[in-house]
C-alpha positions in Angstrom: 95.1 104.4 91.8 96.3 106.2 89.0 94.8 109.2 87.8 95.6 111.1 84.5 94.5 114.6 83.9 93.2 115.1 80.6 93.1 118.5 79.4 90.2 119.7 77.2 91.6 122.4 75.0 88.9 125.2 73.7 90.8 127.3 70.4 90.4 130.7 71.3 88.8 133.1 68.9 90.6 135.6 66.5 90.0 139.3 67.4 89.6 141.7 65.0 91.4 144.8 66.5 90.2 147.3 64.2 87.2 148.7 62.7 86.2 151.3 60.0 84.3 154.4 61.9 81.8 154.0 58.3 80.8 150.5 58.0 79.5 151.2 54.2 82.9 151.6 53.1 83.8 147.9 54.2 83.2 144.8 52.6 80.1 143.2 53.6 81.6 140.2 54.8 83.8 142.2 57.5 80.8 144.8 58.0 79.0 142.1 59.1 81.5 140.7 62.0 82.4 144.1 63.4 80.5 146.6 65.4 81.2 150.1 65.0 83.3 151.6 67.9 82.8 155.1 68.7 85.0 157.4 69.3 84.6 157.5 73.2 85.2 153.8 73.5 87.9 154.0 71.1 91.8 153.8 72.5 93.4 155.0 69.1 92.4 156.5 65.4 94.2 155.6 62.5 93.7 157.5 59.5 90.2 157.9 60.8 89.3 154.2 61.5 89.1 153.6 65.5 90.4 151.2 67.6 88.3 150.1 70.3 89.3 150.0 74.0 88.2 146.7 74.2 91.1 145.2 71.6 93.6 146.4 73.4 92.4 145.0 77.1 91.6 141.7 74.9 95.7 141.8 73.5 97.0 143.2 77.1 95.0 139.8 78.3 96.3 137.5 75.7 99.7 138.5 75.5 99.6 138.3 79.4 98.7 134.5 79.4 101.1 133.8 77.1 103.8 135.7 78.7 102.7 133.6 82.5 102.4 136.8 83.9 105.0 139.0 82.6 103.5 142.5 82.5 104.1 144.2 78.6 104.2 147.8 78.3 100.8 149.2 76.9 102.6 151.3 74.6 104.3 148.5 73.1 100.6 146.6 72.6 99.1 149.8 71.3 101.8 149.7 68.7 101.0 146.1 67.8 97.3 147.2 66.9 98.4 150.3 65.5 100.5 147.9 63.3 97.6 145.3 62.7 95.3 148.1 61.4 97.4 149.9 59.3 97.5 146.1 57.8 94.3 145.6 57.3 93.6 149.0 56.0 96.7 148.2 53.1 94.7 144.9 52.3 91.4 146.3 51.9 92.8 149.1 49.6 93.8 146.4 47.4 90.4 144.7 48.1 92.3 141.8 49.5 88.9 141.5 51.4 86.7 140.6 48.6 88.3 137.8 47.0 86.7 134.6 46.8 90.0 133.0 48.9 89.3 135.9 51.6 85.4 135.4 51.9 86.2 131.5 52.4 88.7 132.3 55.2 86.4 133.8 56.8 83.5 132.0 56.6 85.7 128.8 57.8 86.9 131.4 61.1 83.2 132.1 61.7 82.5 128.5 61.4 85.2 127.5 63.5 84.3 130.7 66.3 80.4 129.6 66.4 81.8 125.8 67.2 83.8 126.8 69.9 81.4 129.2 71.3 78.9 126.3 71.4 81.2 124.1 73.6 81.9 127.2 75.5 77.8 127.4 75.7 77.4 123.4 76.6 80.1 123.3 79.6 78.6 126.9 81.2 75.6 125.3 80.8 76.7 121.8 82.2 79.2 122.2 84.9 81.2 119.2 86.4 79.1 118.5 90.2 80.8 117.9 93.4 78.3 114.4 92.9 80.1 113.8 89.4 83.4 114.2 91.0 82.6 112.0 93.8 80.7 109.6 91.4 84.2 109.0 89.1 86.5 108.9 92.0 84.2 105.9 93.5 84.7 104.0 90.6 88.5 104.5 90.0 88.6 103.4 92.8 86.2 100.7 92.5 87.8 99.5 89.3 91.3 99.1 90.9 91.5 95.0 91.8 92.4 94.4 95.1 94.3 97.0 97.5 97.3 94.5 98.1 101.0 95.6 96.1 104.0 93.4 95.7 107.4 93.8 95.3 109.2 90.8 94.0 112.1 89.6 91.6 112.2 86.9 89.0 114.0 84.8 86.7 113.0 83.7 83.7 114.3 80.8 82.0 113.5 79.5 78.4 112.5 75.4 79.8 111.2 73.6 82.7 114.8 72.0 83.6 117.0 75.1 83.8 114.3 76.3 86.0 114.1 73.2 88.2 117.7 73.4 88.3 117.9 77.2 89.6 115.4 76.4 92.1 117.7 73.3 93.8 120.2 76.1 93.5 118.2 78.4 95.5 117.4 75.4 97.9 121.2 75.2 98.5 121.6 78.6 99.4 122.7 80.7 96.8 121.7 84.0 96.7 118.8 85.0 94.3 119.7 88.2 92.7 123.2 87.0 91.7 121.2 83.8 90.1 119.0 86.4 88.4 122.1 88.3 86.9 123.4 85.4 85.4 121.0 82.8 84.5 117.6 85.0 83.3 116.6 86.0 80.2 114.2 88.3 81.1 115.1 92.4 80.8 115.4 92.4 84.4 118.3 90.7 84.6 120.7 93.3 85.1 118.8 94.9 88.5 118.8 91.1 89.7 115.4 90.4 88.5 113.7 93.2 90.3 110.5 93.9 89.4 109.6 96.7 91.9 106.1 97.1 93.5 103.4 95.8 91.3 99.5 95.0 91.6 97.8 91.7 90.4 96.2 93.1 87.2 99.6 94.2 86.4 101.3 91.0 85.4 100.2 88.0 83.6 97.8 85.6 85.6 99.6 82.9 86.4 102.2 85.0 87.6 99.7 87.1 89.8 98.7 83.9 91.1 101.9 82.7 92.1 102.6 85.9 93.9 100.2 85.7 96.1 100.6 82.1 97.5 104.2 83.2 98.9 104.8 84.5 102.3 107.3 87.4 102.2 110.8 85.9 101.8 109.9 82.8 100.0 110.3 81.4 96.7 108.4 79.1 94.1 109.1 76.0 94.5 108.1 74.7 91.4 108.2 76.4 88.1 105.7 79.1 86.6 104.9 78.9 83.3 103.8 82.0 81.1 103.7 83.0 77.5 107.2 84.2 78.2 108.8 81.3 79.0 109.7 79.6 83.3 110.0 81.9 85.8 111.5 81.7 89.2 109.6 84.2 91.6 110.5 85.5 95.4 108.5 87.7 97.3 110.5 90.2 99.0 107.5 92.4 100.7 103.8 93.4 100.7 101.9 96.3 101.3 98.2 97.4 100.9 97.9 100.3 98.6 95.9 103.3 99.3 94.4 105.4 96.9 94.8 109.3 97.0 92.7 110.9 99.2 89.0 112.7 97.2 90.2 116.0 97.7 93.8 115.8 96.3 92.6 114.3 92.6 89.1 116.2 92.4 91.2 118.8 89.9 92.5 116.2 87.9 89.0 114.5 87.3 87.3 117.5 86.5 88.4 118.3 83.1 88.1 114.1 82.6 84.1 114.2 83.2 83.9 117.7 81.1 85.3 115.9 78.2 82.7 112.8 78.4 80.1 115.1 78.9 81.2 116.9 75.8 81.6 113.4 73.8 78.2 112.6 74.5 76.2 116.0 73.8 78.5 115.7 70.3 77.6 112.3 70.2 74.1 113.2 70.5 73.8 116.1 68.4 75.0 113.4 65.3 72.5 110.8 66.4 69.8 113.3 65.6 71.0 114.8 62.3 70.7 113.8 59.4 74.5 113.4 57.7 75.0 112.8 54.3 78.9 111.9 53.2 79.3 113.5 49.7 82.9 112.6 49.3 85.2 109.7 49.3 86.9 109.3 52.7 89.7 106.8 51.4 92.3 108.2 49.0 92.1 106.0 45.7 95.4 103.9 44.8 97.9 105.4 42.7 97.7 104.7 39.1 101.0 103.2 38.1 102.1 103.8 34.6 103.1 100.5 33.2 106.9 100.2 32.4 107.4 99.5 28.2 109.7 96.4 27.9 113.0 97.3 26.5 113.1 97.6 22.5 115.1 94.4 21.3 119.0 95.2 20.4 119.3 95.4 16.6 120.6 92.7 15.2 124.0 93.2 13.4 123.7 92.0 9.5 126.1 89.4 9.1 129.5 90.6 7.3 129.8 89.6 3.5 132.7 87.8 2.6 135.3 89.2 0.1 137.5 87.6 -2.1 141.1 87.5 -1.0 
């Protein structure tokens, strides 16, 4: 059984890293979003504004992930907020934080913060059971056909005949991998028509079916027809396949059953609102300009003959 760890990805939220010590003096909009530090729970003042302790464990933690471990200097991320604040002090003296542009920004941060926070909200509130995990890994493993792998080669011929032929070949004696190398079509050709270890679902019916009449060593001993043309099958070996053991996948279904849990509170959520669609989802076709017809070439008067 083959299991595939699907990641759900949350967007972390901006942080604001500073904060005016007088939230009159800000814009609404940013009064709004950030608390006022005080002093004692501030790590640095710039030109009176404070920084809050907090920031600067929130960078030291960001940067840390990002870095996988790596340990920055703190003087270093002090001077990145120092930085950042002197920024947004500039742009605020220019009341880059009233303009309409600015106050939309923001709104679409909050909007996009308030999602994530929600999700954040929905899985704390919803975590993945041990009986979920157990529940998923029954039916991957339920859902895989039967427990029995082969390995085989092929060769696949485009008619009947040729195939008939390679099989009296085969009935003579000659080897099968050589045959494959020089009388398939199929891509497989050049490893001698080895197709490796495969299960029953993975190969076309008839195929599958064909597979599994041979004892190990033998051969078909009449044609099999597919949508890809006569094939030629042996059956080097057999093996019953085992799926991974409960405990060695239960980190890779996790994150799998978060995100169907999270498809179906979404899916839920939009089953009991009321959506209205107020613009066109499809782009309209391109107007294009008709192309004038070429203006007819003058036609030259004809020349007037003179006496000679």
């Amino acid at each position: 059984m083959k299991l595939k760890a699907i990641s759900l990805i949350l967007a972390s939220s901006a942080f604001l890293a500073g904060c005016p010590q007088n939230a009159n003096t800000a814009a609404p909009a940013i009064a709004a979003a950030t608390p006022t530090v005080q002093k004692a729970d501030a790590a640095a003042s710039v030109n009176g504004q404070y920084i809050s302790k907090a920031a600067l464990e929130t960078l030291t933690q960001e940067v840390s992930q990002r870095a996988r471990g790596q340990k920055i200097p703190k003087d270093k991320l002090m001077d990145e907020l120092v930085k950042r604040e002197l920024l947004v002090q500039e742009a605020k003296s220019k009341h880059l934080d009233t303009t309409p542009d600015t106050l939309q920004r923001l709104a679409m941060m909050k909007s996009s913060l308030l999602s994530q926070l929600a999700i954040e909200d929905f899985i704390q509130a919803n975590p993945v059971t041990d009986a979920d995990l157990r529940a998923e890994y029954d039916k991957q493993v339920g859902d895989t056909s039967s427990g029995t792998e082969y390995k085989a080669r092929h060769i696949l011929l485009k008619e009947e005949a040729e195939a008939i032929a390679v099989i009296a070949e085969l009935d003579g004696g000659a080897d099968f991998a050589e045959l494959a190398k020089t009388k398939s079509t199929g891509p497989s050709k050049v490893q001698g028509g080895d197709l490796g270890w495969f299960g029953p679902k993975q190969m076309v019916a008839p195929f599958s079916a064909a597979t599994a009449t041979l004892e190990k060593g033998g051969y078909t001993k009449a044609p099999v027809k597919t949508q890809f043309g006569w094939h030629v099958i042996i059956l080097e070996d057999v093996r019953t396949k085992t799926p991974p053991p409960f405990e060695a996948v239960k980190s890779q279904l996790e994150p799998m059953i978060q995100r169907e849990k999270l498809t179906a509170y979404l899916e839920q959520l939009r089953s009991t609102a009321k959506v209205e669609i107020l613009v066109p989802l499809t782009d309209p076709a391109p107007v294009v300009a008709p192309v004038a017809a070429p203006a007819p070439a003058p036609i030259a008067p004809a020349p007037v003959p003179t006496a000679k």
